[in-house]
C-alpha positions as CSV (number, residue, x, y, z in Angstrom):
1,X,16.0,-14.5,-2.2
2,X,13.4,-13.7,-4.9
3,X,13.8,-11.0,-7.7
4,X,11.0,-8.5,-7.3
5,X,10.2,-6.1,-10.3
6,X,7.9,-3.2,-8.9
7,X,6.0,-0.6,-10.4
8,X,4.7,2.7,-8.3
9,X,2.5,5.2,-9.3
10,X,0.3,7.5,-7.5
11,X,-2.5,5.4,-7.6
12,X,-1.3,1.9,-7.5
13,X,1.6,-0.6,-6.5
14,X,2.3,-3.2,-9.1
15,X,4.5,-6.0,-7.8
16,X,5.7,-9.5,-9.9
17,X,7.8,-12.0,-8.6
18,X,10.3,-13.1,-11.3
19,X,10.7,-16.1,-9.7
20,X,7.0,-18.0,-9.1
21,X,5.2,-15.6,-11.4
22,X,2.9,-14.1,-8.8
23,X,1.7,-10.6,-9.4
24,X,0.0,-7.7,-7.1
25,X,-1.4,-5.2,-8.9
26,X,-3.7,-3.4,-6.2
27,X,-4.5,0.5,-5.2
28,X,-2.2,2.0,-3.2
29,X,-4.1,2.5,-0.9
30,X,-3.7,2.0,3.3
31,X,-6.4,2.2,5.8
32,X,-4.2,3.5,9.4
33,X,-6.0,3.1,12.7
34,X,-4.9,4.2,16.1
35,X,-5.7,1.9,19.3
36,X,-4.1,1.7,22.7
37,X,-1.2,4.4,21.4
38,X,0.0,2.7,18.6
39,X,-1.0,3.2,14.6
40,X,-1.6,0.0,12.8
41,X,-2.8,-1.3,9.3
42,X,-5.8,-2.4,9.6
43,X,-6.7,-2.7,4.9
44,X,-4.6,-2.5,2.4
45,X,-4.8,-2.7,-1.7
46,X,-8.5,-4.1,-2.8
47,X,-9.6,-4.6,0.9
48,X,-9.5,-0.6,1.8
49,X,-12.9,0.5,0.2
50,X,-14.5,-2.1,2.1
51,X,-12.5,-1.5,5.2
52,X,-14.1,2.2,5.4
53,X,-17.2,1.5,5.1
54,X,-17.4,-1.0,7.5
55,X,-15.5,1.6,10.3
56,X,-15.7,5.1,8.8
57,X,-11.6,4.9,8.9
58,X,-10.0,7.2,6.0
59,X,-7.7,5.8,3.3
60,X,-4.2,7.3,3.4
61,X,-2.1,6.8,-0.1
62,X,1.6,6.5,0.6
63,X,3.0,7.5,-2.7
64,X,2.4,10.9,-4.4
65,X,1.5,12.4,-7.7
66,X,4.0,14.5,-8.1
67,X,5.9,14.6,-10.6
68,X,9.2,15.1,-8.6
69,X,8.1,13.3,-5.4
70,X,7.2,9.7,-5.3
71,X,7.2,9.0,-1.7
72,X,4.8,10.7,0.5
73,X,5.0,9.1,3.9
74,X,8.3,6.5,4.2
75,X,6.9,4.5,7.0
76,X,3.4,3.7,4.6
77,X,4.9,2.9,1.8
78,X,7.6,0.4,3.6
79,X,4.8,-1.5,4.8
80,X,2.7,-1.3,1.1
81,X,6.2,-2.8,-0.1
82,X,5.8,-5.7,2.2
83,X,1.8,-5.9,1.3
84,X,2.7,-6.6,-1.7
85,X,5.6,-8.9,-1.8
């Protein structure tokens, strides 16, 4: 299993590999849309500002600014976490 350093802020989700060297450093961004019932990602990082233009979907950020409270919405940021690894 790889060693995986992450950074979270607000704003953005900064993920290195210490094993290969490969970095994510993207918005934290998540573009959520609802079809047949079910919620599903449809953009994530870079991709989301391009995603809602094309659909006229709305950007959710998983993580907070608050000081105290880093996590917003649980299930979001789980998948982010997975974006980015």
């Amino acid at each position: 299993m790889a060693k995986i350093y992450i950074r979270i802020s607000g704003d953005r989700i900064y993920a290195k590999n210490l094993d290969s060297g490969a970095v994510f450093d993207e918005p934290a961004l998540l573009v959520i849309v609802e079809s047949g019932g079910r919620k599903y990602v449809l953009a994530a990082g870079d991709t989301v500002a391009a995603a809602c233009a094309e659909t006229g979907a709305i950007a959710i950020a998983p993580f907070d600014s608050h000081p105290r409270v880093l996590v917003d919405d649980l299930d979001w940021a789980s998948f982010l976490f997975k974006y980015a690894m």
